[in-house]
C-alpha positions in Angstrom: -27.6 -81.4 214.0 -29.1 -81.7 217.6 -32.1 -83.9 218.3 -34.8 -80.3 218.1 -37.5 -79.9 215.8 -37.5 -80.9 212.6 -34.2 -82.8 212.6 -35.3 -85.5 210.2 -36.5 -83.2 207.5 -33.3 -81.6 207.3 -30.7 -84.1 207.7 -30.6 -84.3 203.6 -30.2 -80.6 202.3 -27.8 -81.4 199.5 -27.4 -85.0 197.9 -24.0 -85.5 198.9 -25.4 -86.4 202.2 -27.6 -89.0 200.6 -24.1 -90.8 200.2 -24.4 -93.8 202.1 -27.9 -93.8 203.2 -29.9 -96.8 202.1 -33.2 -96.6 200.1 -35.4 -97.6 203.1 -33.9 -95.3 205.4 -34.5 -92.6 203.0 -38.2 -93.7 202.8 -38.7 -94.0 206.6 -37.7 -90.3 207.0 -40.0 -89.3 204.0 -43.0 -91.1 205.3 -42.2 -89.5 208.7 -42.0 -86.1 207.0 -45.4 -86.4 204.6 -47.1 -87.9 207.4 -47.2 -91.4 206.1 -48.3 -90.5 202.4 -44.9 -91.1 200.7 -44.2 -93.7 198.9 -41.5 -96.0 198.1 -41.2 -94.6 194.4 -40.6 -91.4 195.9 -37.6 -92.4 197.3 -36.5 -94.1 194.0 -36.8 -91.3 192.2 -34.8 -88.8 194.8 -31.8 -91.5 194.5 -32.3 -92.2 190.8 -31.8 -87.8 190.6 -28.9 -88.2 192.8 -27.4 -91.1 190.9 -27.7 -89.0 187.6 -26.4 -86.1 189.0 -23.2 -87.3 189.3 -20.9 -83.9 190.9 -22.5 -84.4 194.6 -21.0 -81.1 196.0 -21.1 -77.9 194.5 -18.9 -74.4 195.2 -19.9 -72.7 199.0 -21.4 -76.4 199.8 -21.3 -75.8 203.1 -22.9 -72.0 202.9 -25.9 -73.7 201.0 -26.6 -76.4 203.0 -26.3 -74.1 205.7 -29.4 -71.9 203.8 -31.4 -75.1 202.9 -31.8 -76.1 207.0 -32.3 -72.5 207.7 -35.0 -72.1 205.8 -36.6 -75.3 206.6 -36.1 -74.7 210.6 -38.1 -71.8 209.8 -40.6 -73.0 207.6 -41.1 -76.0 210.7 -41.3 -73.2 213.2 -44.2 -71.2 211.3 -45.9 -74.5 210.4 -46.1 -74.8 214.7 -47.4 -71.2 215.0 -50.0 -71.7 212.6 -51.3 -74.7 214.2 -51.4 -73.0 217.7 -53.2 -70.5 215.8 -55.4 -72.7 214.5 -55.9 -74.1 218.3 -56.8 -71.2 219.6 -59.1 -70.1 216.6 -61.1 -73.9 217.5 -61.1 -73.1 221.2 -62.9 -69.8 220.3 -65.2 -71.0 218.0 -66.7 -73.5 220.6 -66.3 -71.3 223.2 -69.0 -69.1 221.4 -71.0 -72.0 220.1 -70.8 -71.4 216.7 -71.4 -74.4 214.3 -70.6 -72.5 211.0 -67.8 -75.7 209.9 -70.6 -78.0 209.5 -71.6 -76.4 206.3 -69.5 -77.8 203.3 -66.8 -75.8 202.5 -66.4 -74.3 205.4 -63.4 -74.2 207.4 -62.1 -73.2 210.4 -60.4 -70.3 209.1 -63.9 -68.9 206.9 -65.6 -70.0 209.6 -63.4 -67.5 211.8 -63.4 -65.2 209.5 -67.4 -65.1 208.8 -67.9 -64.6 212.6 -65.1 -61.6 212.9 -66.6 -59.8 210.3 -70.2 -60.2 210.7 -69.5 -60.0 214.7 -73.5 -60.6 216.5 -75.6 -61.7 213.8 -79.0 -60.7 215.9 -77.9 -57.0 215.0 -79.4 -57.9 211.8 -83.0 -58.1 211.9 -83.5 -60.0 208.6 -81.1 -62.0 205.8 -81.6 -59.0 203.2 -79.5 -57.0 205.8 -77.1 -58.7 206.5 -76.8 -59.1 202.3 -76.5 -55.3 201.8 -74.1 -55.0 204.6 -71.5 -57.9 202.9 -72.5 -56.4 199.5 -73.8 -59.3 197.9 -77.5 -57.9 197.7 -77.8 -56.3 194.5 -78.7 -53.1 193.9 -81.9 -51.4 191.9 -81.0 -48.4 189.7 -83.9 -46.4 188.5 -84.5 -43.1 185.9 -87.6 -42.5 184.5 -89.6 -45.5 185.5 -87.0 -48.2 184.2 -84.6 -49.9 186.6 -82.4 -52.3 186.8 -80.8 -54.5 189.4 -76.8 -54.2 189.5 -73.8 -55.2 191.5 -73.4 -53.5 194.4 -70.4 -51.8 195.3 -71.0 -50.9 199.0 -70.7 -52.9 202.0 -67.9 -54.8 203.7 -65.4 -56.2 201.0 -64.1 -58.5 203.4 -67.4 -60.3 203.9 -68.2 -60.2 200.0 -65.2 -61.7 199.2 -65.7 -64.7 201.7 -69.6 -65.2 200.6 -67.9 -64.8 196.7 -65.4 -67.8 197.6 -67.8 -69.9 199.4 -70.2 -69.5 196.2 -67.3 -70.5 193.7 -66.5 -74.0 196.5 -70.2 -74.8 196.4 -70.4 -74.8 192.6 -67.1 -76.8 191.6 -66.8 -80.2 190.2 -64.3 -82.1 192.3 -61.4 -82.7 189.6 -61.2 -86.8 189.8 -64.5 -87.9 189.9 -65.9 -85.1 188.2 -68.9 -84.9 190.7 -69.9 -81.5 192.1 -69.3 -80.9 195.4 -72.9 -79.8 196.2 -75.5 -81.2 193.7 -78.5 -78.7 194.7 -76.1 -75.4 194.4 -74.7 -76.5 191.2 -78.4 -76.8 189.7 -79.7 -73.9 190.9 -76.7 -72.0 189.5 -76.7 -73.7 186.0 
């Protein structure tokens, strides 16, 4: 394979090319490819698999590995797209001066996403607007002098489903240290 992109992470697409290559090569090119968060044990474990394995090559060898570094070449080549998306997405963001990623759980992609669907905030005179027109505002049913506040079904589903998922971030306990992720949500949810 030439020297393009991507030509570490798919100089290996079948063990039998493993034969040969020394355990500290291997881990070089997997700490190159997981950006330095491989470790040694890693690389073990691949050679331990491919010592077990025993039968290196298998029938249409040379079709598969021909697949595997296909479908990594493209999976490189989106990776790249998405990061010049991602650029240009930034680039926008502080072109229009919108801080939206210094709130926690917020992204560069929700913040995007936030800004495309609610498009000039000041078109909204007040907060309670812009919640009716995402859908998150609920909704007061009434017959006969009883009512009740419901779910509403109306507005932009888009924009509820982003306020929904930045809801469910703000409540979660982070996994390890079991600690939630923001204290004051949490309480006023529970």
């Amino acid at each position: 394979m030439g020297a393009g992109r991507g030509e570490l992470e798919v100089s290996y697409p079948a063990p039998h090319h493993l034969k040969g290559v020394s355990l500290e090569d291997l881990w070089k090119m997997l700490l190159k490819s997981s950006h330095n968060t491989c470790s040694t044990k890693k690389a073990e474990e691949i050679m331990a698999w491919v010592a077990a394995d025993g039968e290196m090559k298998r029938d249409y060898q040379e079709s598969r590995d021909f697949l595997i570094q296909s479908h990594v070449q493209d999976i490189l080549f989106k990776k790249e797209e998405v990061q010049k998306v991602e650029d240009q997405l930034s680039r926008m963001m502080k072109q229009l001066g919108f801080q939206l990623e210094a709130i926690p759980c917020i992204d560069l992609v929700t913040a995007s996403a936030l800004v495309a669907e609610i498009g000039d905030i000041h078109r909204f005179s007040c907060p309670d607007k812009l919640a009716r027109f995402a859908g998150i505002a609920p909704v007061k049913f009434s017959s006969g002098g009883k009512g009740k506040k419901q779910k509403s079904k109306q507005g932009n589903r888009t924009l509820h489903g982003i306020f929904y998922n930045l809801a469910v971030q703000q409540v979660q306990v982070s996994k390890g240290s079991k600690l939630p992720r923001n204290p004051a949500f949490l309480a006023y949810y529970e």
